[in-house]
C-alpha positions as CSV (number, residue, x, y, z in Angstrom):
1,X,76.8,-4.7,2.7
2,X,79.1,-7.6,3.8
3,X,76.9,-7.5,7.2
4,X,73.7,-8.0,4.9
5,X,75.0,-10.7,3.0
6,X,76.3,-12.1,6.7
7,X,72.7,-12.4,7.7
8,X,70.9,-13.4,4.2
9,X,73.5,-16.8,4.7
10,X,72.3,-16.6,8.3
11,X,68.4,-16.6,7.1
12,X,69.0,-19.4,4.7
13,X,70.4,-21.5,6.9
14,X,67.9,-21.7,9.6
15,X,65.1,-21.9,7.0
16,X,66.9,-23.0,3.0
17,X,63.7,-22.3,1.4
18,X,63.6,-18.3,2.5
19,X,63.5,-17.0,-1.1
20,X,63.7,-13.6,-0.4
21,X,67.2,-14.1,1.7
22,X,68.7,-16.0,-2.0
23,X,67.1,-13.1,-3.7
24,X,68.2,-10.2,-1.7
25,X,72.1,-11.6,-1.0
26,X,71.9,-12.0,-5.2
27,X,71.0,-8.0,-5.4
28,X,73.7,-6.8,-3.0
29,X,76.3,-9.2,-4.2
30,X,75.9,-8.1,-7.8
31,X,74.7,-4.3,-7.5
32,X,76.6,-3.1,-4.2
33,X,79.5,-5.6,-3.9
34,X,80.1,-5.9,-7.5
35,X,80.5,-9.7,-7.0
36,X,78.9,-11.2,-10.5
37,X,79.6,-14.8,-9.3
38,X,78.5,-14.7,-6.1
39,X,74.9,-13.0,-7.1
40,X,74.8,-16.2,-9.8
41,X,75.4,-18.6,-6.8
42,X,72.9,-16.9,-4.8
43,X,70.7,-16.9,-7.1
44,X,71.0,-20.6,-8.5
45,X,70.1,-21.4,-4.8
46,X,67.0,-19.8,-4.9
47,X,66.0,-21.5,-8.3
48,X,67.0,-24.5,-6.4
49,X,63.7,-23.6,-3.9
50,X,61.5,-22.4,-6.7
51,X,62.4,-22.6,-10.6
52,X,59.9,-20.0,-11.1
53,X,61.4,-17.5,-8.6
54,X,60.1,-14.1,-10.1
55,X,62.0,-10.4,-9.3
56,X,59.6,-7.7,-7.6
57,X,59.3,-6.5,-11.0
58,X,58.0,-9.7,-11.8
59,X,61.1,-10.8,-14.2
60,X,61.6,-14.5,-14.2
61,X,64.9,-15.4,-12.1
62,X,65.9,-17.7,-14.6
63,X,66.0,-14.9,-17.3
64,X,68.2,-13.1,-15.4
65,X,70.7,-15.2,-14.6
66,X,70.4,-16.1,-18.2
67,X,71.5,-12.5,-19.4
68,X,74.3,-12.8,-16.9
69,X,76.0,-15.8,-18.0
């Protein structure tokens, strides 16, 4: 997991607006490395790129970080 999150901060910072890199680093962060704070972060960067930044599932971003705070 720590090698994912390695290369989501890798992604991002040869192109900042990758959305799935904020997205996915937010998921493993939060679900595999149990790191609340980190997935936030991650994921305030990616509303940074798009406000409207939808899940797969098609939940809004902002909605979930909304929950989580």
């Amino acid at each position: 997991f720590e090698k994912a999150v390695e290369s989501f901060h890798k992604a991002a910072a040869l192109q900042p607006d990758l959305e799935n890199a904020h997205f996915n680093e937010g998921v493993v962060q939060y679900y595999d490395l149990n790191r609340k704070d980190a997935a936030v972060a991650a994921w305030k960067r990616l509303l940074r790129v798009n406000p409207d930044a939808r899940a797969p599932d098609g939940q809004r971003v902002a909605d979930l970080l909304q929950h989580l705070q």
